[in-house]
C-alpha positions in Angstrom: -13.0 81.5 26.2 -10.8 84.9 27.1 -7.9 84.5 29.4 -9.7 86.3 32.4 -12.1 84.1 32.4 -9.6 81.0 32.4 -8.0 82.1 35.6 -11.2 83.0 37.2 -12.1 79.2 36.8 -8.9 78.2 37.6 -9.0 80.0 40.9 -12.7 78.1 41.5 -11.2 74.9 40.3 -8.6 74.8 43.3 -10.7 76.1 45.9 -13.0 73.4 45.3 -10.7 70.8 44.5 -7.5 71.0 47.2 -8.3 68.7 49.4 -8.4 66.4 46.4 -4.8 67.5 45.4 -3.5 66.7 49.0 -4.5 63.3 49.2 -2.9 62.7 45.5 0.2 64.1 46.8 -0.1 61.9 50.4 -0.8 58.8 48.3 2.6 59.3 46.7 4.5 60.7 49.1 3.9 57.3 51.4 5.7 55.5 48.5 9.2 55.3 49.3 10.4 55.5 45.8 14.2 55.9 45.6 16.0 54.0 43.5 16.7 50.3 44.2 18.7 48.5 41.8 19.2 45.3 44.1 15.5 45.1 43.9 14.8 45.4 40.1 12.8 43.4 38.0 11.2 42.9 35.0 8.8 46.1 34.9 10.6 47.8 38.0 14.2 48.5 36.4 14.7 51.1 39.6 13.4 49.3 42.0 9.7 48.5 43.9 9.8 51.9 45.3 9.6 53.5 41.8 7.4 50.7 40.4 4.4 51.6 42.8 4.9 55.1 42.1 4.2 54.8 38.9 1.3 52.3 39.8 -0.2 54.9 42.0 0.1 57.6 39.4 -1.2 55.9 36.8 -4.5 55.0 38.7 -4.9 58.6 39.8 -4.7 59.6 36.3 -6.8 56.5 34.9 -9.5 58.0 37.8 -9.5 61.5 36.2 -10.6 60.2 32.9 -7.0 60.2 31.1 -6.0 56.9 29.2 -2.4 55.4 30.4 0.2 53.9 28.9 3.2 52.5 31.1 6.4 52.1 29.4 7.8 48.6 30.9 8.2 50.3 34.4 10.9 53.0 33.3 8.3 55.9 32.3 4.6 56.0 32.1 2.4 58.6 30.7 -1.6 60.3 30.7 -3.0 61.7 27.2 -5.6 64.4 26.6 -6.3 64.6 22.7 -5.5 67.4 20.5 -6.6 67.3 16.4 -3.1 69.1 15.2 -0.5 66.0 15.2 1.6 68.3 17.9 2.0 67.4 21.6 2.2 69.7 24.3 4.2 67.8 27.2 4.4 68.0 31.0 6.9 66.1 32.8 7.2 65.4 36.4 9.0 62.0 38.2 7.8 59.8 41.0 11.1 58.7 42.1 12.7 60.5 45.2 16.3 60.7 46.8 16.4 58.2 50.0 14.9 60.5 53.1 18.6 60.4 55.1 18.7 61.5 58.6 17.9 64.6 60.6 13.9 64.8 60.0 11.8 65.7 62.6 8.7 64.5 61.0 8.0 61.3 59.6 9.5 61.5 56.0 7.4 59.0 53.9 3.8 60.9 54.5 2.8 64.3 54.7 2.8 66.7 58.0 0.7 69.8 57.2 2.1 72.7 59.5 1.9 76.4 59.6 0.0 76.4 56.1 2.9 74.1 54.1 3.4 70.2 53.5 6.4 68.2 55.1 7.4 65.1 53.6 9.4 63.4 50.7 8.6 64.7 47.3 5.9 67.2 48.7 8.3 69.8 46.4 10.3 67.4 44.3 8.4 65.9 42.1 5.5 65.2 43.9 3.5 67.5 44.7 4.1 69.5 41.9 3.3 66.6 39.5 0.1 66.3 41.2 -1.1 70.3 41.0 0.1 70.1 37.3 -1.6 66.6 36.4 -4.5 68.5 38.1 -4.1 71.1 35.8 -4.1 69.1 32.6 -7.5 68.0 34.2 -8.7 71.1 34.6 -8.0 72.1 30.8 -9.8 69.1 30.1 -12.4 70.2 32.1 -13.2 73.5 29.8 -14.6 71.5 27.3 -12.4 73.9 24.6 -11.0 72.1 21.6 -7.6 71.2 21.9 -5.3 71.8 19.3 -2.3 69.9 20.5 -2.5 66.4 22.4 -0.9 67.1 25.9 0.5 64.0 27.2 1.7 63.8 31.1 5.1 61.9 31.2 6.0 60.3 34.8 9.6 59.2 35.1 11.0 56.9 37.5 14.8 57.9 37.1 14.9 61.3 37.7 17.0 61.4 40.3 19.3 59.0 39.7 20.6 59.5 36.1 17.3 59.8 34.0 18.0 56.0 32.5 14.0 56.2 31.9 14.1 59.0 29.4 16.1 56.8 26.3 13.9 54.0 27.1 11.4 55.8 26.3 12.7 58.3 23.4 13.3 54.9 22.0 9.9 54.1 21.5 7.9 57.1 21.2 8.4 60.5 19.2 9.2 63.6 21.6 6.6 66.3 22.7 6.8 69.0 20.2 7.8 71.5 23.7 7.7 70.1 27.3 8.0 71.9 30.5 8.2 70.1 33.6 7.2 71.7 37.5 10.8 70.7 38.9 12.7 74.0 39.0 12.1 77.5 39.8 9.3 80.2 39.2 8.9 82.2 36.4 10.6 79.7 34.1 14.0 78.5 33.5 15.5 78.2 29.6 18.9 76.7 30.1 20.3 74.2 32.3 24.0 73.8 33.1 26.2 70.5 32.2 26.1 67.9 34.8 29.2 66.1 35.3 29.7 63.1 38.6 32.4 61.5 39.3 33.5 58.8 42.0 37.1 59.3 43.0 38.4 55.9 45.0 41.8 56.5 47.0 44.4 53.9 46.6 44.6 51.1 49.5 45.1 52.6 53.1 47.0 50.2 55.1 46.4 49.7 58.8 45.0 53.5 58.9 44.0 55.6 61.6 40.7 56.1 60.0 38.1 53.3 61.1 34.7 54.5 60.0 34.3 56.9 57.6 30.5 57.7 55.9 28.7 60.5 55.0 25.8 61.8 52.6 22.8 60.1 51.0 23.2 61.2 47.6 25.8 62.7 44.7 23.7 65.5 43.9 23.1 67.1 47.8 25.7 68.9 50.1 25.8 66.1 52.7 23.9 67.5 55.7 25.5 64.9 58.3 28.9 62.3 58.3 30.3 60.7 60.8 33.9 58.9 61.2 35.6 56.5 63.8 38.8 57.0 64.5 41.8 55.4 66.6 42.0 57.8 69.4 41.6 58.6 72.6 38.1 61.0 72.7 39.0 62.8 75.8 42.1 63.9 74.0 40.5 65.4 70.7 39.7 69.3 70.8 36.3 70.8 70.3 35.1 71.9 67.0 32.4 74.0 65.6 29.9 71.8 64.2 31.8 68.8 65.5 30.7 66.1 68.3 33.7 64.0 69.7 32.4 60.6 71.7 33.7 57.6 72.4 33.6 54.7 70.1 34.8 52.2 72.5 38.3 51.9 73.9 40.9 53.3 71.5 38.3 54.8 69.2 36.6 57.8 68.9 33.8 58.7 66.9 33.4 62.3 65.3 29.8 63.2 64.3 29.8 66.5 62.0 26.6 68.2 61.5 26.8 70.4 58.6 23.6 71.7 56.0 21.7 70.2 53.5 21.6 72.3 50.1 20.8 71.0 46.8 23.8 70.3 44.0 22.9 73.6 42.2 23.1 76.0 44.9 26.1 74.5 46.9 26.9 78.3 48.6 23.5 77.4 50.7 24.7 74.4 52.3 27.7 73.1 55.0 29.5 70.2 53.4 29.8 67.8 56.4 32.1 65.2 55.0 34.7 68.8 54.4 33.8 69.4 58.6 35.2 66.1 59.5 38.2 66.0 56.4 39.3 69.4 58.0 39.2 68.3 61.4 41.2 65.2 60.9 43.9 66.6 58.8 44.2 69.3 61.4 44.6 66.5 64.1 46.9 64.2 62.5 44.3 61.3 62.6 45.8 59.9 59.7 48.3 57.6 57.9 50.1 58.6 55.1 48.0 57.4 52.8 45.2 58.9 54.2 46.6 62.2 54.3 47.1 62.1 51.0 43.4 61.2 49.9 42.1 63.5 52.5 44.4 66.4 51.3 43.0 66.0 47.8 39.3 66.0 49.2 40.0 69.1 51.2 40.7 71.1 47.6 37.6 69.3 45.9 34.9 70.0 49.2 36.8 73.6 50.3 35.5 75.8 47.4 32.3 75.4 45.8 33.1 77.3 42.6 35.8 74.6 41.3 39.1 77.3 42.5 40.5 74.1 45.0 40.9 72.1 42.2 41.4 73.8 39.1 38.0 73.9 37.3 36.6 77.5 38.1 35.3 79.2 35.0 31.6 81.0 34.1 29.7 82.0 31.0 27.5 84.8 30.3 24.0 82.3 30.1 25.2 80.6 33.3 27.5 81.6 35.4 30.0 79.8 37.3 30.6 76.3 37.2 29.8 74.8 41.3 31.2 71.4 42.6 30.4 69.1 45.4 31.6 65.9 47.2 28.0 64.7 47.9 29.2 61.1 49.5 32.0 59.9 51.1 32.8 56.0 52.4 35.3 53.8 53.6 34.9 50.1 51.5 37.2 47.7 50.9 40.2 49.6 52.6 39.7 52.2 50.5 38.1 55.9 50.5 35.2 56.7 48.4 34.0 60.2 47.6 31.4 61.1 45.0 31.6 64.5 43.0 29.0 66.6 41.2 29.8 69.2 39.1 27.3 71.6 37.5 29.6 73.2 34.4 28.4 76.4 31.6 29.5 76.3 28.3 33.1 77.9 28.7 34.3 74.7 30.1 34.7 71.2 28.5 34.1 67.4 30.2 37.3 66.4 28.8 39.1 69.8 30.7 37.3 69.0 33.6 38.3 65.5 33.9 42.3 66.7 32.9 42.3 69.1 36.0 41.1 66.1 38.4 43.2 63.5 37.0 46.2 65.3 37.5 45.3 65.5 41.2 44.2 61.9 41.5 47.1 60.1 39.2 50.0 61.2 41.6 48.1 60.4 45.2 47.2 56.6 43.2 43.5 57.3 43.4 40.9 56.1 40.5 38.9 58.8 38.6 35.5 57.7 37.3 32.7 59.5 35.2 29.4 58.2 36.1 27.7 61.0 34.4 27.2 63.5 32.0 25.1 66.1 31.0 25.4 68.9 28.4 24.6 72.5 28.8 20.7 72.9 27.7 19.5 75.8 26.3 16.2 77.4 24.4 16.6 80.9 23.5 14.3 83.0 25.7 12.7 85.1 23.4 11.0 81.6 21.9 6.8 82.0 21.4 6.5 79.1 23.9 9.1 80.2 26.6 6.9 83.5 26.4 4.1 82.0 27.1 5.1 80.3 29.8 6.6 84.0 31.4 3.1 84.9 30.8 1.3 83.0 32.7 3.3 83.3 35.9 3.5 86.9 35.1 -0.3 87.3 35.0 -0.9 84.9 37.7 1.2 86.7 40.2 0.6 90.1 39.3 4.7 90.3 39.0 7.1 90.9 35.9 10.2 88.6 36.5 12.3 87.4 33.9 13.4 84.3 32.3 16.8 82.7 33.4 19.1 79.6 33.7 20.0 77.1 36.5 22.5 75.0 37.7 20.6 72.2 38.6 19.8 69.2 35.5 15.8 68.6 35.1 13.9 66.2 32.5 13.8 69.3 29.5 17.6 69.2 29.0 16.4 65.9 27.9 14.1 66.8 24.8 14.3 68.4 21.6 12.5 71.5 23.3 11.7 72.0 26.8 11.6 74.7 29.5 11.6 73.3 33.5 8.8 75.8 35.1 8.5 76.1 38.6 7.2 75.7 41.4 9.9 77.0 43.2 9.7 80.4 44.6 12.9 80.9 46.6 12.3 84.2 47.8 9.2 83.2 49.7 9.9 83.3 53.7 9.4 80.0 54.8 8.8 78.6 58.6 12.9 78.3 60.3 12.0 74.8 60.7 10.9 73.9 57.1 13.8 72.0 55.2 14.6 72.2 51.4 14.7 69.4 48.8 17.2 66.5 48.9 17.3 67.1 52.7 15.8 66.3 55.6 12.2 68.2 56.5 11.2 68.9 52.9 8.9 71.7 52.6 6.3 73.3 50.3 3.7 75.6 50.9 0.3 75.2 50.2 -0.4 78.7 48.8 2.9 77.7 46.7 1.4 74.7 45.4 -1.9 76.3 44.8 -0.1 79.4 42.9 0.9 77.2 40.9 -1.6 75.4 39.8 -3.2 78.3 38.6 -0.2 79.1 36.7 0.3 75.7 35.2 -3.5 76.1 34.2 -3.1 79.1 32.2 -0.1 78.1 30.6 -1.6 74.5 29.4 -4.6 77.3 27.7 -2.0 79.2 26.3 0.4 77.2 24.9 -2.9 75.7 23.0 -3.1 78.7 20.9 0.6 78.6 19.9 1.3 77.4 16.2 3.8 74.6 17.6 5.6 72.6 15.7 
C-alpha cells in the first residue's frame, strides 16, 4: 500500500467516523479525573476520578477489537500485534488538572461551538488520545502486516508527577520509540528539566493577612486569587486587575483576576497571586513577617525568566529557563507558595535549589523539592523523529521543523520518545476559547481531525522503520 493511498483512506476513515470520535472524547471528558489521593484505593492509587478514566478507556479500546491490560490502576494499555519483537508506542493520559474557576461552559462535558470542543481534557489528553487510539484502529483497519506491535499506553498520573510510569517500567519492557499527542505540531525532540518546589514562610503572628488563596495547580500561571485582609475597603485604592469589597467589618477582600497560561509558556499568562502580592506590599497590608515572605514572592512571581531570583540562564537546544508560583495559601499561620521551574541543560537542580535557599534561609522560610525532571532529548535527525516530521509535513502541505519545549510530557519518560502534537499554536482561535490548565479549554475540530490523519500516517510509517 503507497503512502497516497494511506492518507486518502485516512481522510475517508474520519469523515465517516467523527461522530464516533466525539462521543469517545465526551465519554471521557464527563469523568472528572484529577488526582485524588484522599480517595485512593487498592486499584485507584490517584483517586476514583482517574480509576474510571481508565475504566472508560479501556472499554472503548476492548470495543475496537484491541486486547487490554490494566496495570493495578496506575497505567493501562491496548495492543495491535506486530511479528518483529519491537513495539511502536503511543502515549496519552486520562487524568486532568481540577477544572478551577472562571468557565463559562460546563467543564466536565463537551460544548461544541464555532467548529471547536469546550471542556476538560478536550486538548489535554483527551481528545487527542481518542483521535490517536482511533488511529491505531485505523492502521489496524488496513489489514497490512505489522511489523512492530503498537501498544496504546493510558496514564493516570500525568499531570501530577507521572507516579504511573515506574509502576509500570517496573513490570513491562519499554516501547522500542513512543510518541505521545500532548505537545505541539510538527513534533517536539527535547523537553526541558522540570523542577517544583513548595516554599512555606515561617509563622506569621497576628498578621494583617486573613485569607490568602490562589491557583489550582503547580504547573499553571494562576488565572484568579483572592485575599482577605484587615482593612477598611472603602479605604483601599483601585487597581488594574484588582476588585476591593468588603469582607465584613474590619476586613476587606481583594479579588485579582489575572490569565491562565500553561507552566511552559509563562510570558502568555497574568500571575494573579503576583496582582495581589504587589498590591499588598504597595499598601502596607502586612506585618513584618509577612512583608518579608511577600517580598521574597514578589522576586520569584515578577520575572518569568528566573532574573528575580537568581536562576536565569539558556542553552542552545532550549532556551531560557521560565519559573512560576502556580499556588499560593495561607495554612496553619503560615504562607504557602508552589514553584515550577522549567530549566535547559546549562543549569543544575542543585544551582537552582542554592539560588532559592539563600533567599528563603534568611526570611526563616522552608524550601522543598517535590519534583524533578531532567532535560530530554533525541537528536533530530533520528529515522523515527523524521518520520514523524513527515507525516505532519505531508499532511499539512507545510515544511516546519523539529524543535524543543518547555513543558515535561510522558517521552522524557522512556528510553526513546518524541511528544507529537496536536497543538498548533498559530491557529486563530474564537476570543472566547481558553487554553489548557485553564478555564474554557479549547480545541478545534478541524485540529483534532488534522491530526488524526497525521497520527495515521505516522503509525504506517514508523512500520517500515528498522526499529530497534
Amino acid at each position: 500500500m503507497e503512502r497516497n493511498d494511506v492518507m486518502t483512506a485516512a481522510e475517508k476513515y474520519v469523515e465517516e467516523n467523527w461522530p464516533a470520535m466525539l462521543e469517545d472524547i465526551t465519554t471521557l471528558v464527563r469523568i472528572p479525573s484529577f488526582e485524588d489521593l484522599g480517595a485512593a484505593a487498592p486499584g485507584a492509587p490517584f483517586g476514583p476520578g482517574p480509576r474510571a478514566a481508565l475504566d472508560a478507556v479501556l472499554g472503548i479500546a476492548a470495543g475496537m477489537g484491541f486486547a487490554t491490560g490494566d496495570v493495578d490502576g496506575y497505567m493501562g494499555f491496548a495492543d495491535l500485534g506486530g511479528t518483529a519483537g519491537t513495539q511502536i508506542g503511543i502515549i496519552g493520559h486520562m487524568d486532568v488538572v481540577p477544572a478551577g474557576p472562571g468557565w463559562s461552559f460546563e467543564p466536565y462535558d463537551v460544548t461544541v461551538k464555532d467548529g471547536c470542543l469546550v471542556g476538560r481534557g478536550v486538548l489535554d489528553d483527551k481528545g487527542p488520545s481518542v483521535v490517536a487510539l482511533h488511529a491505531m484502529r485505523f492502521l489496524a483497519g488496513l489489514g497490512l502486516p505489522l511489523r512492530h506491535m503498537v501498544r496504546f499506553l493510558f496514564g493516570a498520573n500525568e499531570e501530577s508527577g507521572m507516579g504511573d510510569v515506574p509502576y509500570y517500567r517496573a513490570r513491562y519492557a519499554d516501547p522500542t520509540f513512543l510518541f505521545t499527542p500532548d505537545a505541539e505540531f510538527p513534533v517536539c525532540y527535547g523537553e526541558k528539566g522540570g523542577f517544583d518546589a513548595r516554599i512555606t514562610s515561617a509563622p506569621l503572628g497576628d498578621g494583617v493577612i486573613v485569607e490568602f488563596e490562589g491557583g489550582a495547580a503547580t504547573n499553571a500561571v494562576p488565572g484568579q486569587a483572592h485575599a482577605v485582609v484587615r482593612a477598611d475597603a472603602a479605604s483601599l485604592p483601585a487597581a488594574e486587575r484588582l476588585t476591593v469589597t468588603s469582607a465584613g467589618p474590619g476586613l476587606a477582600r481583594i479579588e485579582a483576576a489575572g490569565k491562565s497560561a500553561h507552566a511552559a509558556m509563562p510570558e502568555t499568562g497574568v500571575n494573579a497571586i503576583a496582582l495581589i502580592v504587589d498590591y499588598l506590599l504597595e499598601n502596607a497590608l502586612c506585618n513584618e513577617a509577612e512583608r518579608a515572605f511577600l517580598a521574597f514572592d514578589q522576586r520569584l512571581l515578577g520575572a518569568t525568566d528566573g532574573s528575580g531570583v537568581g536562576i536565569a540562564t539558556s542553552d542552545d537546544y532550549f532556551g531560557p529557563l521560565t519559573v512560576i508560583g502556580g499556588t499560593i495559601a495561607l495554612s496553619d499561620g503560615r504562607l504557602v507558595q508552589t514553584m515550577d521551574s522549567r530549566f535547559p541543560t546549562s543549569i543544575t537542580p542543585e544551582e537552582i535549589t542554592a539560588a532559592l535557599t539563600a533567599l528563603t534561609d534568611p526570611i526563616g522560610a522552608t524550601f522543598e523539592r517535590t519534583l524533578l525532571m531532567e532535560p530530554f532529548l533525541v537528536e533530530p535527525d533520528t529515522p523515527e523523529i523524521q518520520a514523524l516530521l513527515a507525516a505532519y509535513n505531508d499532511v499539512t502541505g507545510e515544511s516546519r521543523e523539529a524543535f524543543t519545549i518547555g513543558g515535561g510530557t510522558y517521552a522524557r519518560e522512556f528510553t526513546r520518545g518524541a511528544s507529537f502534537g496536536p497543538e498548533m499554536p498559530w491557529l486563530e482561535m474564537p476570543a472566547w476559547a481558553g487554553g489548557i490548565h485553564g478555564p474554557d479549554e479549547t480545541v478545534s475540530v478541524a485540529q483534532l481531525q488534522t491530526a488524526f490523519k497525521i497520527y495515521a500516517l505516522a503509525l504506517f510509517d514508523l512500520q517500515q522503520l528498522d526499529l530497534g
